[in-house]
C-alpha beads as a LAMMPS data file, in Angstrom:
LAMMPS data file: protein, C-alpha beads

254 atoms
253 bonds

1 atom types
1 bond types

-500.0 500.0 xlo xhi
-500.0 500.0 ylo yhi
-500.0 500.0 zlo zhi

Masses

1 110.0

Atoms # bond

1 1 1 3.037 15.645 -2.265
2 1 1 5.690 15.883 -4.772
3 1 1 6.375 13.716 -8.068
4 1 1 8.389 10.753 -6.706
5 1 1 11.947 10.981 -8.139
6 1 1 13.499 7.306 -9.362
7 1 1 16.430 6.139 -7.278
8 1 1 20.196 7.176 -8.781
9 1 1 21.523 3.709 -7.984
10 1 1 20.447 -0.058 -7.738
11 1 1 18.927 0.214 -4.356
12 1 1 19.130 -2.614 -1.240
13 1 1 16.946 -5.724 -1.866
14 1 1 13.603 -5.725 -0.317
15 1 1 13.017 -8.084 2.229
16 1 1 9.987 -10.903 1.738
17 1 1 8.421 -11.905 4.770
18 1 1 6.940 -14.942 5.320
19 1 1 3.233 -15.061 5.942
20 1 1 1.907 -14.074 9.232
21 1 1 -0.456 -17.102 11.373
22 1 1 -3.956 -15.731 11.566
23 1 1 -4.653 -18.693 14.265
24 1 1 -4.778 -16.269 17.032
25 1 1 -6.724 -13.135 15.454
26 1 1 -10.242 -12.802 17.180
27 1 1 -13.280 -14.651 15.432
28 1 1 -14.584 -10.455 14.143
29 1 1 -11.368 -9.668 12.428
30 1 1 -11.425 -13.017 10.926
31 1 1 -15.289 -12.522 9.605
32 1 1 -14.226 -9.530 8.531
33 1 1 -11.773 -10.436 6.493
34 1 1 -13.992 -12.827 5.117
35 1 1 -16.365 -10.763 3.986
36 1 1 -13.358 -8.470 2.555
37 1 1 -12.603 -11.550 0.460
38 1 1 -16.279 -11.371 -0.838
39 1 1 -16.032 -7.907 -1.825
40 1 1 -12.572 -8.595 -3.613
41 1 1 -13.424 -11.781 -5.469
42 1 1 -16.628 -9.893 -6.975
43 1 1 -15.144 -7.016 -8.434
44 1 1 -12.614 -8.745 -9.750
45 1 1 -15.621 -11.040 -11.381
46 1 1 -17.469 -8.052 -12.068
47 1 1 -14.587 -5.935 -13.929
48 1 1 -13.521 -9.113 -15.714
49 1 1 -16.940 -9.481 -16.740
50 1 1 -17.341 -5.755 -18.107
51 1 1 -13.863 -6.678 -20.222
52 1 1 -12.747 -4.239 -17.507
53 1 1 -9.890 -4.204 -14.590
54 1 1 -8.248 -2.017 -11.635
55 1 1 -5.348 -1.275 -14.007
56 1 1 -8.038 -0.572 -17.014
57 1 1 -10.378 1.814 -15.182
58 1 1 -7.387 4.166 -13.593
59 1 1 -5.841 4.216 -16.838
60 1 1 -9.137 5.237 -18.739
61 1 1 -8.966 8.411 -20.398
62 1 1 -5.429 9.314 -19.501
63 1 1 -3.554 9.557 -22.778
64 1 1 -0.108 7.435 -22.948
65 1 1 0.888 5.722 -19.784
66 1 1 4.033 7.264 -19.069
67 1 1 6.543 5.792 -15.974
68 1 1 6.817 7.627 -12.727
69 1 1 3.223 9.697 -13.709
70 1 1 0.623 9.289 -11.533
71 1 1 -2.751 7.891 -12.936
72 1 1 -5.934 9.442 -12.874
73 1 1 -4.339 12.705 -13.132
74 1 1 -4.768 14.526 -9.372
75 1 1 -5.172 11.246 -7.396
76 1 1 -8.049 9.776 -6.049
77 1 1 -8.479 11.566 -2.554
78 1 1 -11.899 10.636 -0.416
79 1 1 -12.355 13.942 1.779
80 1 1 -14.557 12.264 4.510
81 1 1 -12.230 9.518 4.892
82 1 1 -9.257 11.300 4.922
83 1 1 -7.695 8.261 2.213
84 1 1 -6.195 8.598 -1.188
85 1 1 -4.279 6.568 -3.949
86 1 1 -2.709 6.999 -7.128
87 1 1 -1.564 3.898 -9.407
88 1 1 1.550 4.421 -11.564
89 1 1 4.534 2.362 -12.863
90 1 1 8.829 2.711 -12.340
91 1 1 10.588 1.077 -14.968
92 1 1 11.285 -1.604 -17.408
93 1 1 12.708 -3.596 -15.097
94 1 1 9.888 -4.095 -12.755
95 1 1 7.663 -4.518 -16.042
96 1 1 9.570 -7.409 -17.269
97 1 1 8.801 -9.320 -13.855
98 1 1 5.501 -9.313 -14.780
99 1 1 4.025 -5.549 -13.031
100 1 1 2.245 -3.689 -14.944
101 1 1 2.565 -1.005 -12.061
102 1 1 1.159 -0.406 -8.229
103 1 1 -1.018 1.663 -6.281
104 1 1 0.172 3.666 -3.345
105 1 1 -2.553 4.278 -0.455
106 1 1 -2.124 7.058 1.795
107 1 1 -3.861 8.040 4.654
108 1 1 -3.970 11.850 6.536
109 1 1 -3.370 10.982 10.078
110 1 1 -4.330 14.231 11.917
111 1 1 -8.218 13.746 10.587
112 1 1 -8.742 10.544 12.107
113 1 1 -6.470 10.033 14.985
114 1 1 -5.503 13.439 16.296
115 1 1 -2.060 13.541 18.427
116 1 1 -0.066 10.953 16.196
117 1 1 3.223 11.607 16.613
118 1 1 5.460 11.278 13.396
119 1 1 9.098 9.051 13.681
120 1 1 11.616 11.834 14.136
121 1 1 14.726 10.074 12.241
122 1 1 17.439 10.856 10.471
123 1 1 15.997 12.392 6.666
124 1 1 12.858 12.906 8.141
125 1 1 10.780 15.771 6.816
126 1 1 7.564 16.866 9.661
127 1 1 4.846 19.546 8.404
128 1 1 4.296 21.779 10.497
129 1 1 0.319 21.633 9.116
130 1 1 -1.285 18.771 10.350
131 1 1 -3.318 18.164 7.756
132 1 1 -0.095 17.316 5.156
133 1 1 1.293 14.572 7.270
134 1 1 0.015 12.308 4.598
135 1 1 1.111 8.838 5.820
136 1 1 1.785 5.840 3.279
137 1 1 0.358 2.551 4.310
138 1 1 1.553 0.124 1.438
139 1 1 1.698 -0.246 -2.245
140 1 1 0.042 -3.353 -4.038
141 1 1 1.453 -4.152 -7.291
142 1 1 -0.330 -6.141 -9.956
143 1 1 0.104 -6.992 -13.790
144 1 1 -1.494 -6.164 -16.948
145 1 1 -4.642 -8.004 -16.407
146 1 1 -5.090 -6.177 -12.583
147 1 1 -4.200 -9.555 -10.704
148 1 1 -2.621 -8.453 -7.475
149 1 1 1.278 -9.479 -7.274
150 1 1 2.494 -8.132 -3.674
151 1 1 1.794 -5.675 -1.196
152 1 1 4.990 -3.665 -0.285
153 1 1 6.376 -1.088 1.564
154 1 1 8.340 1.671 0.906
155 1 1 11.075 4.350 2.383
156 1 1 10.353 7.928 3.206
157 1 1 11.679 9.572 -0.057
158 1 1 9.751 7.636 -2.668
159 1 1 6.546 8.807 -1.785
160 1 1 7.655 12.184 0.309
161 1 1 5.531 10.943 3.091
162 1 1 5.284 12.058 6.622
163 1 1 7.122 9.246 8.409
164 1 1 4.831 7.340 11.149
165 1 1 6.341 3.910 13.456
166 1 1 4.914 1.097 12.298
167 1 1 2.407 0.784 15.245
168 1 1 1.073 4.628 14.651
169 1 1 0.576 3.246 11.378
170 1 1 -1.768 0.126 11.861
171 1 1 -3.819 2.232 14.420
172 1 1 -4.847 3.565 11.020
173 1 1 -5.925 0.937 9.108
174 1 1 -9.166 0.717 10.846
175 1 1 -9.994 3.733 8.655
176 1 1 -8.722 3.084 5.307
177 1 1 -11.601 3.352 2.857
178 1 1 -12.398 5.262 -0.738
179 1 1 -15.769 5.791 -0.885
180 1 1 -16.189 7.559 -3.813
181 1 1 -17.501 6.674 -7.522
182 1 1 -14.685 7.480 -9.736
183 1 1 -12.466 6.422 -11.052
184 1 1 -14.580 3.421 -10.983
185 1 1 -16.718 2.242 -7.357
186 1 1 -15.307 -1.601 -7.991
187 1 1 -11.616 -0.097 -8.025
188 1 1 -12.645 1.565 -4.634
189 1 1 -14.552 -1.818 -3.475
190 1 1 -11.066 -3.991 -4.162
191 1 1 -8.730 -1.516 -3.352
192 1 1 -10.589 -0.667 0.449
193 1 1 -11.467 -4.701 0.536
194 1 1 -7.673 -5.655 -0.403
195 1 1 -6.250 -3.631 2.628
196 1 1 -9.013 -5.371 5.063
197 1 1 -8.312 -8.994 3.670
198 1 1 -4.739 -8.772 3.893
199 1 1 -4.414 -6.899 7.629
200 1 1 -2.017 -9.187 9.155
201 1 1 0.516 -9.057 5.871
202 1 1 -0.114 -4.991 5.911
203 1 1 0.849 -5.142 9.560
204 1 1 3.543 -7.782 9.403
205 1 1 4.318 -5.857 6.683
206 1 1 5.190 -2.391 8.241
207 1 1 6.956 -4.004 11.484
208 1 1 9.448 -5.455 9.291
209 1 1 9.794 -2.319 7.145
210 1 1 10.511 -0.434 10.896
211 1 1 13.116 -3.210 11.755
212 1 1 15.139 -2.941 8.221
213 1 1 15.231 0.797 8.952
214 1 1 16.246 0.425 12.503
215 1 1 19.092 -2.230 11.284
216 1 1 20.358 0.120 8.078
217 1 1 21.164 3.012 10.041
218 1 1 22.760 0.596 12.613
219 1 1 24.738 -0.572 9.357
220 1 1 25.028 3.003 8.230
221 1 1 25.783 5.563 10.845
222 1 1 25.464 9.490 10.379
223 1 1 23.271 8.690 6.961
224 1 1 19.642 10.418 6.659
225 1 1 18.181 6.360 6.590
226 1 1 14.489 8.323 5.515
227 1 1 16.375 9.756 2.532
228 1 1 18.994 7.112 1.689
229 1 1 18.500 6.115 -1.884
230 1 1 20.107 2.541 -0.943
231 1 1 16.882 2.023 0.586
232 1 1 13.774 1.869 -1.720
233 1 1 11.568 -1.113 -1.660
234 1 1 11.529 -2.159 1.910
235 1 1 9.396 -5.356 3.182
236 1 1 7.208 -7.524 0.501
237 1 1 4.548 -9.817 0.673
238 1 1 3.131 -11.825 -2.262
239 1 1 -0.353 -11.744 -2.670
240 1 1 -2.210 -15.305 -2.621
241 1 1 -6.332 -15.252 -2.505
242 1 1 -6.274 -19.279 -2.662
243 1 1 -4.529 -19.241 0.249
244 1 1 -5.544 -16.314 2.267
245 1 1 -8.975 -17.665 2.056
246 1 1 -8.060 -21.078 2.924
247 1 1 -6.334 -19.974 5.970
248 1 1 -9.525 -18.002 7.226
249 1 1 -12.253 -20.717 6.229
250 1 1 -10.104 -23.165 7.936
251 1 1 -10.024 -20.763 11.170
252 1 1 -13.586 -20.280 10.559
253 1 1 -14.930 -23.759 10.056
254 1 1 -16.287 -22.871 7.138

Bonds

1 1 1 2
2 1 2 3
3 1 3 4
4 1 4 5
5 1 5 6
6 1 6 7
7 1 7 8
8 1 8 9
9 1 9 10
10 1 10 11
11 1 11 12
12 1 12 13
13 1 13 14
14 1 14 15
15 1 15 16
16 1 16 17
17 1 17 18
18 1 18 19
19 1 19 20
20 1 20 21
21 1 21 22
22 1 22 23
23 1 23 24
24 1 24 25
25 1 25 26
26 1 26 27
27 1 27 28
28 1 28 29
29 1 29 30
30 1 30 31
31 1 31 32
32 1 32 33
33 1 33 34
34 1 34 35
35 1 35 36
36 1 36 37
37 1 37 38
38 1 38 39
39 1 39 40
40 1 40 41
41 1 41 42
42 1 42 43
43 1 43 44
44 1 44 45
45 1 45 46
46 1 46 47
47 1 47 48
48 1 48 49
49 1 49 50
50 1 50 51
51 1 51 52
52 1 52 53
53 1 53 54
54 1 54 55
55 1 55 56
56 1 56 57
57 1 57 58
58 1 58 59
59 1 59 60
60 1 60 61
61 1 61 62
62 1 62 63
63 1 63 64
64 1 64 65
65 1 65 66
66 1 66 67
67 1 67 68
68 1 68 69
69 1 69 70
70 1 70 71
71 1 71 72
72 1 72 73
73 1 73 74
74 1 74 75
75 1 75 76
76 1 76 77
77 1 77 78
78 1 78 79
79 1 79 80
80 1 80 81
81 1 81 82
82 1 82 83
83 1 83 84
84 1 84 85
85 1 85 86
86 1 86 87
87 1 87 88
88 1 88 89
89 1 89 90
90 1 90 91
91 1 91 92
92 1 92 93
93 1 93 94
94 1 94 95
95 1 95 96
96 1 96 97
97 1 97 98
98 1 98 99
99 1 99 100
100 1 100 101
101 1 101 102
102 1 102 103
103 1 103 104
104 1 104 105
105 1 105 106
106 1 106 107
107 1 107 108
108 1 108 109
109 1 109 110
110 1 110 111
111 1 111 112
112 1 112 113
113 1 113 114
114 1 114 115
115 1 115 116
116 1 116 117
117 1 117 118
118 1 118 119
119 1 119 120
120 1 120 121
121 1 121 122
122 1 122 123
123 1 123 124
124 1 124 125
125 1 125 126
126 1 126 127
127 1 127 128
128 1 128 129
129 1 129 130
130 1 130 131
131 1 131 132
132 1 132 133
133 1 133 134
134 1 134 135
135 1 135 136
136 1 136 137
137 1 137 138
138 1 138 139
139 1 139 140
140 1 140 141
141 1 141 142
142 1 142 143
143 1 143 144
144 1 144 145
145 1 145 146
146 1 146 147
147 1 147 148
148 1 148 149
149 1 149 150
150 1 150 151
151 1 151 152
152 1 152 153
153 1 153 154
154 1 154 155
155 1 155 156
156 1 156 157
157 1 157 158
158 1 158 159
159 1 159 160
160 1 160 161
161 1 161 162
162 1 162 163
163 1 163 164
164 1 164 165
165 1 165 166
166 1 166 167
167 1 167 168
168 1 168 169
169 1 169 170
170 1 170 171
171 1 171 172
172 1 172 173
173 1 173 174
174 1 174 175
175 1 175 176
176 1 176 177
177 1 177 178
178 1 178 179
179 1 179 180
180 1 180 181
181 1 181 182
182 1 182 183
183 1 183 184
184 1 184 185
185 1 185 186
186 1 186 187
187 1 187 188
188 1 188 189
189 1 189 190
190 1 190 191
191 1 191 192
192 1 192 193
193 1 193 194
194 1 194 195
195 1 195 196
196 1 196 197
197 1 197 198
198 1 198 199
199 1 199 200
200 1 200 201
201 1 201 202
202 1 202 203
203 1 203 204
204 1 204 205
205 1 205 206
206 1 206 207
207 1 207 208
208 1 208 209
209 1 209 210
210 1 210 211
211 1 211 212
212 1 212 213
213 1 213 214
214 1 214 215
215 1 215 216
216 1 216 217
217 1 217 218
218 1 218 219
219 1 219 220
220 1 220 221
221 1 221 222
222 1 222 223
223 1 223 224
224 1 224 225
225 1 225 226
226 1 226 227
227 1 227 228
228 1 228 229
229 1 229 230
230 1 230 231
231 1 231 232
232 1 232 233
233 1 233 234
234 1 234 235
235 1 235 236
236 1 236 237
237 1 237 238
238 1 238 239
239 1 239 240
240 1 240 241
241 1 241 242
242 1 242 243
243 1 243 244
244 1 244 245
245 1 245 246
246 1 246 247
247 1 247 248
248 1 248 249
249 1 249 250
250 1 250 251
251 1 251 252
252 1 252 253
253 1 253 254
């Protein structure tokens, strides 16, 4: 993966969707988001007990934090699930609407679901090596403290992905976990729990993002839509525990 570059021009605004019913998701996938709430809640309570947080613990030990770096220093890559992240921030501009920065999750494709096919568009870039089509799922932003803003997607060139439909993509999902101790094993906990609590948004999420790119290069003939730098932020979604939990005790008769 290469360092992300920052876009040369005020990009296209980034579509909020509105927040996908849960009334017809299967009793499991409710539980389990339920219990994904459970693991989210405490190590939010835990790290805010330990005067601690996500953004705290990445940042630990890292020098100054410095825009469009990528913090810890090398990633955090699991290499038995095939997952990584990094957490980093863009601008003033994003910081004076109350992010402190985001973490991107990735996924490698080709070691858990072998024969994905990546989305051949226009300004796509396909590695010939399995093993680097590293596939971006979402970014979740949140502020100084660590509260979680929005989940958000993004287009090909700000995170030099391999490019996967939307579909491909939530196939995926199933998977994402970082099982690992550092930077910190709560950071892992929320940031594996946060992807399973908010499924349907992820997945609402990414269908969206496939749509806006389907209707820009309508819009925008002949243009490489994966590398347009009109094009940034896609789809957004922000992030409500009150009432994500609501909606699934409510559906759970709890």
């Amino acid at each position: 993966m290469t360092k992300m570059d920052p876009a040369p021009h005020r990009p296209a605004p980034t579509l909020r969707i509105p927040t996908p019913a849960i009334e017809r998701l299967p009793r499991a996938r409710l539980e389990e988001m339920h219990d994904a709430a459970e693991t989210v809640l405490e190590c939010e309570t835990v790290l805010a007990k330990s005067s601690m947080s996500v953004v705290s613990e990445v940042l630990r030990g890292q020098g100054d934090f410095l825009t469009w770096e990528r913090y810890p220093r090398g990633d955090v890559f699991d290499t038995e699930t095939h997952c990584h992240y990094f957490y980093h921030a863009h601008d003033a501009r994003e910081m004076a609407q109350g992010e402190n920065g985001h973490f991107h999750l990735f996924m490698r494709p080709e070691g858990i679901i072998p024969g994905l096919e990546p989305w051949d568009l226009p300004g796509a870039r396909i590695p010939e090596d399995g093993a680097s089509r590293f596939v971006h799922i979402g970014a979740i932003s949140v502020d100084a403290q660590g509260r979680a803003l929005r989940i958000f997607t993004t287009n090909r060139w700000v995170t030099d992905e391999c490019f996967y439909r939307a579909e491909d993509v939530i196939r995926l999902l199933d998977h994402f976990a970082i099982e690992l101790a550092h930077p910190n094993w709560a950071v892992n906990l929320w940031l594996s729990g946060m992807v399973t609590l908010y499924r349907p948004q992820v997945e609402a999420l990414l269908r969206a993002r496939d749509a806006q790119i389907e209707a820009w290069l309508a819009e925008h003939p002949g243009s490489d839509v994966l590398e347009d730098r009109g094009l940034q932020n896609i789809t957004e979604w922000p992030v409500d525990h009150v009432a994500q939990i609501g909606m699934l005790e409510d559906q759970l008769d709890l």
